[in-house]
Structures are given as C-alpha cells and as structure tokens.
BALUMVEX-240580 format. One record per atom (N, C-alpha, C): residue in one letter; atom name; x, y, z negated. Coordinates in Angstrom, 3 decimals. Layout:
<atoms>
ATOM   resn   name          X          Y          Z
ATOM      A     CA          X          Y          Z
...
</atoms>
This chain:
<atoms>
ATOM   resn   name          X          Y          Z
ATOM      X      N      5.177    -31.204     76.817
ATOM      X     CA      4.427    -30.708     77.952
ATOM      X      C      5.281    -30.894     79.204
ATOM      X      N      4.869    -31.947     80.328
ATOM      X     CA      5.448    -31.884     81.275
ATOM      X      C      5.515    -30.370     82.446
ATOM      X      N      6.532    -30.745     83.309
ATOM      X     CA      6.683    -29.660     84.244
ATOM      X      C      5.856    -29.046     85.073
ATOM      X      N      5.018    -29.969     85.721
ATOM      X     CA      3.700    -30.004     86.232
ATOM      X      C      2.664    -29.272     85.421
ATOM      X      N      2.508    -29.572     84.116
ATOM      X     CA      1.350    -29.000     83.133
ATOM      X      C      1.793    -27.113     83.356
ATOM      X      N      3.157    -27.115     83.071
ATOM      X     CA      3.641    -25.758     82.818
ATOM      X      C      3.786    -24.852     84.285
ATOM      X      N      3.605    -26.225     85.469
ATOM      X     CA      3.513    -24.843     86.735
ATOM      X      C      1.658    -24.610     86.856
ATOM      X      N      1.104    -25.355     86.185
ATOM      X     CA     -0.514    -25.732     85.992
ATOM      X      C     -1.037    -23.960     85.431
ATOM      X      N     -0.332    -23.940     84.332
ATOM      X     CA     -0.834    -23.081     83.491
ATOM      X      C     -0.211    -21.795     84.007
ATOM      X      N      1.221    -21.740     84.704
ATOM      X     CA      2.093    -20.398     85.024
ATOM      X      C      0.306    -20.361     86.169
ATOM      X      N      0.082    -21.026     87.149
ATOM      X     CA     -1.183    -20.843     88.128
ATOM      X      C     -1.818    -20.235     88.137
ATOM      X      N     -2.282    -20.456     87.076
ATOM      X     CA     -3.717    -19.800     85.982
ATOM      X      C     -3.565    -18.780     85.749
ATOM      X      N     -2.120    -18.293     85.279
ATOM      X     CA     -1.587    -16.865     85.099
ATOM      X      C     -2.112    -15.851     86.365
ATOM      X      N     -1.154    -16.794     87.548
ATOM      X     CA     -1.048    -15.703     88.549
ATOM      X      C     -2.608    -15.837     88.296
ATOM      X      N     -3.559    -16.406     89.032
ATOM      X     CA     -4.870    -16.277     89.713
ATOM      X      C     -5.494    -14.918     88.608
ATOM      X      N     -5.138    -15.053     87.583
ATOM      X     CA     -5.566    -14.021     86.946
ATOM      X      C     -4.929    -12.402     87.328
ATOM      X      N     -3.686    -11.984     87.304
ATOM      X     CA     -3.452    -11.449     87.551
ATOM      X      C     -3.394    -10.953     89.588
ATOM      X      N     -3.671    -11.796     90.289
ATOM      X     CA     -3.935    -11.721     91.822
ATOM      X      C     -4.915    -10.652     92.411
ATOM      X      N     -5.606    -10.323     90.779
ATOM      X     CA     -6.740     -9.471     91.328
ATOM      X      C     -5.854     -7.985     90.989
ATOM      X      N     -4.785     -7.809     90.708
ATOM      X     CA     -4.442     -6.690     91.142
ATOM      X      C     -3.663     -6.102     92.165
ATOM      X      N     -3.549     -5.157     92.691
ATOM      X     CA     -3.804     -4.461     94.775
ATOM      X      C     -2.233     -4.864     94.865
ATOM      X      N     -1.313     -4.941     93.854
ATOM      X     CA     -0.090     -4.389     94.336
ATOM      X      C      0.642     -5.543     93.616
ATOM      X      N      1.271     -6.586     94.697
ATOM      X     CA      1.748     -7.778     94.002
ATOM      X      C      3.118     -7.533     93.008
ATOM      X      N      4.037     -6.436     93.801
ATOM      X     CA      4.863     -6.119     92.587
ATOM      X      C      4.584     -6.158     91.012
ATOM      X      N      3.357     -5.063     90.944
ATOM      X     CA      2.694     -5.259     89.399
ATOM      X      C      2.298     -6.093     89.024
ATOM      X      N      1.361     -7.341     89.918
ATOM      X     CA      1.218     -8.377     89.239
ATOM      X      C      2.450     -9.449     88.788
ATOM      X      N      3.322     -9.599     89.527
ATOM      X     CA      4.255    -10.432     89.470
ATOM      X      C      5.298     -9.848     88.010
ATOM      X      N      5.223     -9.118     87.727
ATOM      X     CA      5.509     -8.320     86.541
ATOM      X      C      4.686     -8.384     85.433
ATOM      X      N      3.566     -8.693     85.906
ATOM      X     CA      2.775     -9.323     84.618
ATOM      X      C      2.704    -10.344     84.066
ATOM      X      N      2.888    -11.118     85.218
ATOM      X     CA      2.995    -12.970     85.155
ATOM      X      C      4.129    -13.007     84.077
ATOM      X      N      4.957    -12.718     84.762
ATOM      X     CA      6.822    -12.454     84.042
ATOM      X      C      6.679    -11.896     82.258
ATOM      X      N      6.182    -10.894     82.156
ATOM      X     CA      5.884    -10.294     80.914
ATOM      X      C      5.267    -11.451     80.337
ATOM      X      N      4.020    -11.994     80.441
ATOM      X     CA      2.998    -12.659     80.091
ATOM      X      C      3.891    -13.931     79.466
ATOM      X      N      4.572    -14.703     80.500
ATOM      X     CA      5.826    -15.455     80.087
ATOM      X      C      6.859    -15.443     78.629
ATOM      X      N      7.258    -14.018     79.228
ATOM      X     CA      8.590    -13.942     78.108
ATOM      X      C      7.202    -13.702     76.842
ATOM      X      N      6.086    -12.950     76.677
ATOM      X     CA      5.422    -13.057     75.635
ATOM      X      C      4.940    -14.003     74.496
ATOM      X      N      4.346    -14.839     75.475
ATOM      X     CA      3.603    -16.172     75.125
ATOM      X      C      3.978    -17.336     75.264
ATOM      X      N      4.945    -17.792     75.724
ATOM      X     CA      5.484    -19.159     75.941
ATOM      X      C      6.727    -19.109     75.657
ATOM      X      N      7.203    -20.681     74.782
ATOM      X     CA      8.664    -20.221     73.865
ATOM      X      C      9.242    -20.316     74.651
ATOM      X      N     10.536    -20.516     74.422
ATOM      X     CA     11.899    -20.643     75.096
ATOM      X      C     11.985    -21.800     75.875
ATOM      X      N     11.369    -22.832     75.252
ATOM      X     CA     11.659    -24.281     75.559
ATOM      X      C     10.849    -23.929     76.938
ATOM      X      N      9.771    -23.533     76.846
ATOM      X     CA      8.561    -24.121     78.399
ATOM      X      C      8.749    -22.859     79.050
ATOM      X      N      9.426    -21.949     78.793
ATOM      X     CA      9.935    -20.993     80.153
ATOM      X      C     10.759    -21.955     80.660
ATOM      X      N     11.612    -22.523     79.879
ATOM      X     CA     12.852    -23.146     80.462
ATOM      X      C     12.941    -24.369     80.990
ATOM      X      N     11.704    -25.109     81.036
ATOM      X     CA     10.929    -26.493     81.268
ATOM      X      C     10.242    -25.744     83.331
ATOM      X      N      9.853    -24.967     82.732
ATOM      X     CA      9.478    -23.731     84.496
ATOM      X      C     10.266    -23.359     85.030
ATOM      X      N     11.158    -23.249     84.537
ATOM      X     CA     12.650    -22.325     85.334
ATOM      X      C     13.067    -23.615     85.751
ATOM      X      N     13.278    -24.824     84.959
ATOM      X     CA     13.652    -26.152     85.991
ATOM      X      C     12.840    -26.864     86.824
ATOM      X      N     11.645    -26.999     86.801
ATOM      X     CA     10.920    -27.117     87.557
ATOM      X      C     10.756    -26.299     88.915
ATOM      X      N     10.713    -25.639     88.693
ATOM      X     CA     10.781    -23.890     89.930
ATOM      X      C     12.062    -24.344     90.924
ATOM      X      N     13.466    -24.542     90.050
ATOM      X     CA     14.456    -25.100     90.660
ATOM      X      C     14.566    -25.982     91.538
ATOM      X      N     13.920    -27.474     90.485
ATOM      X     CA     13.636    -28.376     91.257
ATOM      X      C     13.160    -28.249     92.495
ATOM      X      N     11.737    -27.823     92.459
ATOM      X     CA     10.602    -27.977     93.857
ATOM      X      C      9.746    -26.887     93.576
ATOM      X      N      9.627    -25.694     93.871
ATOM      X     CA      8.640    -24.871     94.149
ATOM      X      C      7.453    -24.584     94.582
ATOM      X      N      7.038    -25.810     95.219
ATOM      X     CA      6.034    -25.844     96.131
ATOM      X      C      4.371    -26.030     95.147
ATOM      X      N      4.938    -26.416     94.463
ATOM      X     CA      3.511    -26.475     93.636
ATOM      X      C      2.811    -25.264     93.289
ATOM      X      N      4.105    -24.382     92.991
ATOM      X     CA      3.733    -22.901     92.455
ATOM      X      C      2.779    -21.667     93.499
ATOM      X      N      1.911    -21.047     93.049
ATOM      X     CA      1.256    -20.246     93.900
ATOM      X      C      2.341    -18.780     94.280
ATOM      X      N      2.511    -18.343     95.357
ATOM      X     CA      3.565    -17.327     95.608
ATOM      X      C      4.159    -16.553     94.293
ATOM      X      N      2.482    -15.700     93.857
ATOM      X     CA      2.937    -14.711     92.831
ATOM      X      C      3.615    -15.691     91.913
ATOM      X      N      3.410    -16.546     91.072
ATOM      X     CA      3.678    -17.516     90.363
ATOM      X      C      5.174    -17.672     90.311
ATOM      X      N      5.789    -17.891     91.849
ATOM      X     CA      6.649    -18.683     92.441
ATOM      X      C      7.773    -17.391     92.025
ATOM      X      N      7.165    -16.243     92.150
ATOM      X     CA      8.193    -14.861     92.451
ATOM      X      C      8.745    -14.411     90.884
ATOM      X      N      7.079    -14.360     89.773
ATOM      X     CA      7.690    -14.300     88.738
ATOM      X      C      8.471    -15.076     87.927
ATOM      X      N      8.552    -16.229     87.855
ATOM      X     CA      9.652    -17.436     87.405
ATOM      X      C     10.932    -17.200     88.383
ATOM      X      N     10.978    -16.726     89.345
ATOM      X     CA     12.071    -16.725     90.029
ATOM      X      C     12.778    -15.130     89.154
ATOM      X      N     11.632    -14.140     89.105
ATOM      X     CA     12.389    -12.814     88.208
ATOM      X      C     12.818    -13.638     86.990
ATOM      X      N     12.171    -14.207     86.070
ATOM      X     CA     12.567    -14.946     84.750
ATOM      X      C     14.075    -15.423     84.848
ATOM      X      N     14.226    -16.205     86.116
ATOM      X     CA     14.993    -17.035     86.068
ATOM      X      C     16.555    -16.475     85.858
ATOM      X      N     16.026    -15.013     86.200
ATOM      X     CA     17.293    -14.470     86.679
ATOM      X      C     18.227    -14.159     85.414
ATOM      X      N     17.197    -13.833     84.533
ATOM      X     CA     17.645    -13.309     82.953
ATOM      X      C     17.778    -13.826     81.968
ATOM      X      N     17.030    -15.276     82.395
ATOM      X     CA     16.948    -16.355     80.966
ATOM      X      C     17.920    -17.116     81.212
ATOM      X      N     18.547    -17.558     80.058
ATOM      X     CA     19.924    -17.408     79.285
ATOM      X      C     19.586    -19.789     79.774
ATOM      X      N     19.818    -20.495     80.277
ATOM      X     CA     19.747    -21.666     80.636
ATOM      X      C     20.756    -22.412     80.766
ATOM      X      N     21.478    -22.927     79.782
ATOM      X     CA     22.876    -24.110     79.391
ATOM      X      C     22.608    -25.119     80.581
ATOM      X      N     22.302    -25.184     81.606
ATOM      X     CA     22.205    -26.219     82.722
ATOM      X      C     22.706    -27.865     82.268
ATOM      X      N     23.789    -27.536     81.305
ATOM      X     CA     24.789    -29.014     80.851
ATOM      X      C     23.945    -29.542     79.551
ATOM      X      N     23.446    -28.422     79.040
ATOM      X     CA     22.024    -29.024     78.111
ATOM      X      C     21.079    -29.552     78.171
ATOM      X      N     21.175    -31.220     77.998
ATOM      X     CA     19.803    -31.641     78.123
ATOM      X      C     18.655    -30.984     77.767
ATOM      X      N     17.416    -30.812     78.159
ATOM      X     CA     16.071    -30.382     77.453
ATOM      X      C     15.614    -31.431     77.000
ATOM      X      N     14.261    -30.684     75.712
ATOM      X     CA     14.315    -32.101     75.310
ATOM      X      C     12.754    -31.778     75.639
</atoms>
C-alpha cells in the first residue's frame, strides 16, 4: 500500500470523526483509531509520509499522525519494506 493510499484512508478517518465540536477529541480518535486498526508497518508508511510532505493530509488528520509520531517507536536507518 503506497503512501498516498494510507494518507487517502487516514482522510476518511478524520472526515468521519470532524463531526465532533471539539477537535482535541477528534484528533484523539483519529490517533486511537490508528494505533487500533492499522499494523505497524502502515502507521509507519504515514508517519513517513506525514514527514515527507504533509500537505495532502486534512488538518485533523495532519495533527493526529503528528501525536502518533511522537510515540511510535521508527528505526529511520530501516528500510521499509
């Protein structure tokens, strides 16, 4: 799954969660929703992507991969495969 597919789908996340009043909570959901449902590999396929270029990402989107980023454990000298 390319990088693009995986800021595609993080999207989809936020827009879902956007409908709630208080972006803190949503952006906490996105994040949860993440560490839940998507392995290690394609958080970590988003967390480089995010790095890369951000701009694709919708804010909330943009904020929870940036919380992820902070905690997930990422060998930088490790290729992904």
């Amino acid at each position: 799954m390319s990088g693009q597919q995986l800021v595609e789908m993080a999207n989809d996340i936020a827009t879902f969660f956007a409908a709630e009043p208080d972006p803190a909570v949503a952006t906490l959901g996105i994040e949860s929703h993440l560490r839940k449902f998507w392995s290690p590999r394609m958080r970590t396929k988003l967390i480089e992507q995010w790095r890369r270029d951000d701009s694709a990402l919708t804010p909330l989107a943009a904020a929870a991969v940036a919380r992820l980023a902070q905690t997930e454990q990422i060998d930088e000298d490790q290729p992904q495969q």
